[in-house]
C-alpha positions in Angstrom: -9.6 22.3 -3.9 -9.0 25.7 -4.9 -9.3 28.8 -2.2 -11.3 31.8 -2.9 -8.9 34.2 -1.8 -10.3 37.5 -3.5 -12.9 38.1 0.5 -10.3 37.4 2.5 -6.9 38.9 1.0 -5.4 42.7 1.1 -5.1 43.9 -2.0 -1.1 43.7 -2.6 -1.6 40.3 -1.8 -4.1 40.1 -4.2 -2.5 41.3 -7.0 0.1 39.3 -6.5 -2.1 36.4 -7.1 -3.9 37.1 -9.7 -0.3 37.8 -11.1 1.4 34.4 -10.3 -2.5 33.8 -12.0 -2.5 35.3 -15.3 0.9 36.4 -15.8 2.5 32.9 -14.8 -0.7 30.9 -15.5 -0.2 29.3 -12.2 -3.3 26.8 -12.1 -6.0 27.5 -9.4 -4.7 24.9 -6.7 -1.4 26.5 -6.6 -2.3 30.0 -6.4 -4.7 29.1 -3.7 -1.5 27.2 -2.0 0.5 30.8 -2.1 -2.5 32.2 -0.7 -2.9 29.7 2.4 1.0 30.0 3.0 1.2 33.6 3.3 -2.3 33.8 5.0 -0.5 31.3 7.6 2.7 33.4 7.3 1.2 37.0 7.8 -1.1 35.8 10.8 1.9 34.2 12.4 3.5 37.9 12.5 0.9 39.4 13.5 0.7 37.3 16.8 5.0 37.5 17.1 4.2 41.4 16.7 1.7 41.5 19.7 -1.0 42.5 17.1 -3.2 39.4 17.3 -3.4 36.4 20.3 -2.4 32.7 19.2 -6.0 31.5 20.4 -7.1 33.1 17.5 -4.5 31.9 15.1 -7.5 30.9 12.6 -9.6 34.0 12.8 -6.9 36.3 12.5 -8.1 38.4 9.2 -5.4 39.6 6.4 -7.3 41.5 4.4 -5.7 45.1 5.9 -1.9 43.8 5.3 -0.5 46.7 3.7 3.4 47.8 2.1 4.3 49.0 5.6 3.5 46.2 7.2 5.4 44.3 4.5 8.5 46.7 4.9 9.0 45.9 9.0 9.4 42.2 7.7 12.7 40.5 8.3 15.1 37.7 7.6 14.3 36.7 10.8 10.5 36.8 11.2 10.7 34.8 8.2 12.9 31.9 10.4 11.0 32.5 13.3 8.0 31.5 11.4 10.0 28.4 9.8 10.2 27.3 13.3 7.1 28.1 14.3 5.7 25.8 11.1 8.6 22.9 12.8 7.9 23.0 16.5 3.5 23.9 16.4 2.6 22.8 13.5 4.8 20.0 12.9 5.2 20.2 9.1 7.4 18.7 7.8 10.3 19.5 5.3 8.7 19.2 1.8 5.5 21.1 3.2 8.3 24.1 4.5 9.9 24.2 1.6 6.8 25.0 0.0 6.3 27.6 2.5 9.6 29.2 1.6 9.1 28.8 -2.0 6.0 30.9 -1.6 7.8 33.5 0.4 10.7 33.9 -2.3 7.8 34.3 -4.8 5.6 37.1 -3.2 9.0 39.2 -2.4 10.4 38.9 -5.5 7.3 40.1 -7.0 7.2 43.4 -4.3 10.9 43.9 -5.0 11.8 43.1 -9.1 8.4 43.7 -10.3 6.1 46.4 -8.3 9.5 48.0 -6.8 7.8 48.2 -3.6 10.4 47.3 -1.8 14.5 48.0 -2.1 16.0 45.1 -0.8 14.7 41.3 -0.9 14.3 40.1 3.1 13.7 36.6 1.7 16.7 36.8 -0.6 18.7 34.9 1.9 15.9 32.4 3.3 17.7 28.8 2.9 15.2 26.4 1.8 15.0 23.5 4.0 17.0 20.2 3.4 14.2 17.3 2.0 15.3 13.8 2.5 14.7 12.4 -0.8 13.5 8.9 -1.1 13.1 6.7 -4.1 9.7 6.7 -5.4 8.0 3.0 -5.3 6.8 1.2 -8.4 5.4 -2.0 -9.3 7.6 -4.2 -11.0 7.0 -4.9 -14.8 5.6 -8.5 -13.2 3.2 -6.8 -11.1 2.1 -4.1 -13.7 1.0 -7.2 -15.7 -0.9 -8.7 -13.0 -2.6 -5.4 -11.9 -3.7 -5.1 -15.6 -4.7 -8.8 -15.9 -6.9 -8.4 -12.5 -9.3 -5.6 -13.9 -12.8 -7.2 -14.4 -16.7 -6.5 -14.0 -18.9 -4.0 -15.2 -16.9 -1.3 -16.1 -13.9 -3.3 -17.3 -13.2 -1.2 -20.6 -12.7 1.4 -19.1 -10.8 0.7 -15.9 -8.6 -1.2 -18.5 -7.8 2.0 -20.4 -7.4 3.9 -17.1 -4.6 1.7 -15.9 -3.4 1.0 -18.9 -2.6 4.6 -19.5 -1.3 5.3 -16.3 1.3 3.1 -17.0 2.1 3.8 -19.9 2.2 7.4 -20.3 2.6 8.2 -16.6 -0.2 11.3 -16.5 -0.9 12.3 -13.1 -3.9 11.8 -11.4 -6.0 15.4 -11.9 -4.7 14.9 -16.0 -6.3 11.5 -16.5 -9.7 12.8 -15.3 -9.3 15.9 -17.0 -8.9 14.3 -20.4 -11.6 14.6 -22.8 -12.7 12.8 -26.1 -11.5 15.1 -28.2 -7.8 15.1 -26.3 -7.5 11.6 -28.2 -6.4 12.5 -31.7 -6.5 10.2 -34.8 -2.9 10.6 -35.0 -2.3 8.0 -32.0 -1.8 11.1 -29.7 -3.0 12.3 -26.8 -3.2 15.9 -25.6 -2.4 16.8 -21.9 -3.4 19.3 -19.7 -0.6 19.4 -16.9 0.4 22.3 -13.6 0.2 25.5 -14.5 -1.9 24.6 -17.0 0.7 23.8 -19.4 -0.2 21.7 -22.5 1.7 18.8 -23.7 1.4 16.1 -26.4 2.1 12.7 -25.3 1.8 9.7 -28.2 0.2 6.6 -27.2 1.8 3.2 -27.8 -0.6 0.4 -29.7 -1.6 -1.0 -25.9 -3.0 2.2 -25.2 -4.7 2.9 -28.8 -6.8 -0.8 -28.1 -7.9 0.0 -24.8 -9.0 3.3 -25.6 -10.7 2.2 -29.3 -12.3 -0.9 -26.8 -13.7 1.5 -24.0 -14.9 3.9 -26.8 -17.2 1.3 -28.0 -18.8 0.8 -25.1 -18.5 4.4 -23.1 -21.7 5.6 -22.3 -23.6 8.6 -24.4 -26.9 8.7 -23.2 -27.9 10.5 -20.1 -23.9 11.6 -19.6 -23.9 15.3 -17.8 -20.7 15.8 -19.1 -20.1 15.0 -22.6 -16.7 16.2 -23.5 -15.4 13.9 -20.8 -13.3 10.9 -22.1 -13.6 8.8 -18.6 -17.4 8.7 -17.3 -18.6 7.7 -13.7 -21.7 5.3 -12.8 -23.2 8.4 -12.7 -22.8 9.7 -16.1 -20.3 12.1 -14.7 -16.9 12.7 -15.7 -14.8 10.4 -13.4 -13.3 12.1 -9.8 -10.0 11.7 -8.8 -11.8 9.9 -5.7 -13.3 8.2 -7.8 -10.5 6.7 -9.9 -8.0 6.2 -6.9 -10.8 4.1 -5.6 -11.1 2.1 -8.7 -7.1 2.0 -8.4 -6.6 0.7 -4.9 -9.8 -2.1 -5.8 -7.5 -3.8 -8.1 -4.4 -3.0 -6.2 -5.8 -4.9 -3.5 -7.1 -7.5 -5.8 -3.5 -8.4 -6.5 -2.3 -8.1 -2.6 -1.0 -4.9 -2.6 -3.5 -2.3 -1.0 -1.3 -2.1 2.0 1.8 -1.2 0.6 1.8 2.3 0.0 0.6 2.2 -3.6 -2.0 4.4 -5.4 -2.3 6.4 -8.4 1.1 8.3 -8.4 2.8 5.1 -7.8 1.7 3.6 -11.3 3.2 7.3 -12.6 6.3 6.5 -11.1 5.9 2.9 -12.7 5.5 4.1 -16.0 8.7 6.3 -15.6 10.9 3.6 -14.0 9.6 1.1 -17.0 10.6 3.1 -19.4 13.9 4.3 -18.1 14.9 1.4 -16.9 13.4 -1.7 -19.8 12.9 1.3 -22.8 16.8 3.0 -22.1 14.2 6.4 -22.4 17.0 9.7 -22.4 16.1 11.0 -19.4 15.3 14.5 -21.3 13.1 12.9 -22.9 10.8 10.8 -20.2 10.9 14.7 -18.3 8.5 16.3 -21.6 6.7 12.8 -21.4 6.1 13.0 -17.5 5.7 17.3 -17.8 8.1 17.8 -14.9 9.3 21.6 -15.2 12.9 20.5 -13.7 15.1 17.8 -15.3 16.1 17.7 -11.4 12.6 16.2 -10.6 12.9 13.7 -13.3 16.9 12.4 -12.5 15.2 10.6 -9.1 14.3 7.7 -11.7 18.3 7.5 -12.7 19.0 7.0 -8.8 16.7 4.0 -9.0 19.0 2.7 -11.8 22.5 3.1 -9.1 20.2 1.5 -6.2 19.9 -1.4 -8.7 23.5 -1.7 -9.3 24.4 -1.7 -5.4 21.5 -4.5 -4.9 23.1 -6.3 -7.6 27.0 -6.1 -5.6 25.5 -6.7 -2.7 24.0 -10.3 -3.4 26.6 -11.1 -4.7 27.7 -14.8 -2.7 31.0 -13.7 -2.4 29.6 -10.1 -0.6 30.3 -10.9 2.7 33.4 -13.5 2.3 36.5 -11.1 4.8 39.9 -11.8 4.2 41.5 -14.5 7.0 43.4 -13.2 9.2 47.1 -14.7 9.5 47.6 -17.4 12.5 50.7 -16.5 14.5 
């Protein structure tokens, strides 16, 4: 949920926001993420400076944070805080890295852009180490089964909602974004992804039926939203809640509610489908999934290797040692 930041921030960190904002056309949820970091970050120097007391972490106002206090800023506030985030607040690497990330961003911007500031303090802030782990996915058996389990009422279109999970691999806020008019006659669909960055994705002929079946029967009477292409019981455009609800129903349905599955997992599905049973370039599955880094998108080539070392591993010879010689 995005952050009003405009009551509660200085202005310098204001502009800097409404930069990343405009300039970068960051999307509201992550320009209200830069603002809780450095709201966290500024009130944690204030209490290391002796300005403000740690039983009022949460109350400590930023609105007066100024260039000079910015200037007295260090390296090493900036570690002590990474620490502070470590041992207090026990977050853990990908949530520091953020942190960091945000840091890099708002000093860059005082130093290359406003010249505010001659030398970079966060210049030389190592971004923590993240363990990365291979995403899970539902195997091309279970993707069948989870589509074959959708029933009832609403079957259309929880039908066209999985089916275009995993398929095209949109993330959850772009599903429930989509409108009618995002389906083109072309067997295309237009996304709206982070940042607010457009991409056109083309639908294969499973997704083209479930869409043409659920647009027979999606409602158009009494519907508060009408530009919305997924509608609730409501007649309102479908929440994420609502659709990761829908999501784990059927996920349980088929025994697998417990297993750490949900809406991003049939994204990472779709990806590992098509990269693994489509031989998808991995250049192309990173415009398909709308990652920004072709780093982001090589985790699904990793699945591939974990594959092949399975594969040696059960082998029935695996674990056959050499004899040693009797003497």
């Amino acid at each position: 949920m995005a952050v009003n930041f405009k009551d509660e921030a200085s202005e310098l960190v204001k502009d800097f926001l409404l930069y990343m904002q405009t300039v970068k056309e960051k999307s509201s949820k992550t320009v209200s993420e830069y603002f809780l970091d450095l709201r966290m970050f500024f009130r944690f120097v204030k209490v290391l400076r002796g300005t403000a007391k740690t039983d009022d972490f949460d109350k400590i106002k930023i609105d007066d944070i100024d260039i000079g206090f910015i200037r007295e800023i260090t390296l090493s506030d900036m570690y002590e805080f990474m620490n502070y985030l470590i041992d207090d607040r026990k977050v853990q690497s990908a949530g520091r890295s953020r942190k960091a990330s945000t840091l890099h961003s708002f000093f860059d911007y005082l130093t290359v852009k406003k010249h505010l500031l001659d030398t970079d303090p966060s210049k030389e802030l190592e971004m923590p180490k993240q363990r990365k782990s291979l995403p899970k996915y539902l195997t091309l058996e279970q993707s069948i089964e989870l589509l074959n389990a959708v029933e009832g009422k609403n079957q259309e279109r929880d039908y066209a909602i999985i089916t275009i999970f995993l398929n095209c691999g949109l993330r959850l806020s772009e599903l429930v974004g989509l409108n009618v008019t995002d389906v083109r006659s072309n067997n295309t669909v237009r996304v709206l992804g982070k940042g607010n960055k457009e991409r056109i994705i083309y639908l294969n002929d499973a997704c083209v039926d479930a869409i043409n079946n659920y647009l027979k029967v999606r409602p158009v009477d009494g519907v508060k939203d009408k530009k919305a292409l997924f509608i609730s019981s409501q007649k309102k455009r479908m929440s994420p809640k609502t659709v990761q609800a829908m999501v784990y129903k059927y996920l349980e349905k088929i025994g697998l509610d417990s297993q750490g599955y949900s809406c991003h997992k049939l994204r990472h599905t779709a990806a590992t489908l098509m990269y693994q049973h489509g031989n998808v370039d991995i250049r192309v599955l990173k415009e398909v999934l709308g990652h920004e880094n072709l780093g982001t998108t090589e985790i699904y080539t990793h699945l591939s290797n974990k594959q092949l070392e399975e594969a040696s591993k059960s082998n029935p010879l695996a674990k056959v040692k050499q004899k040693k010689d009797k003497k």
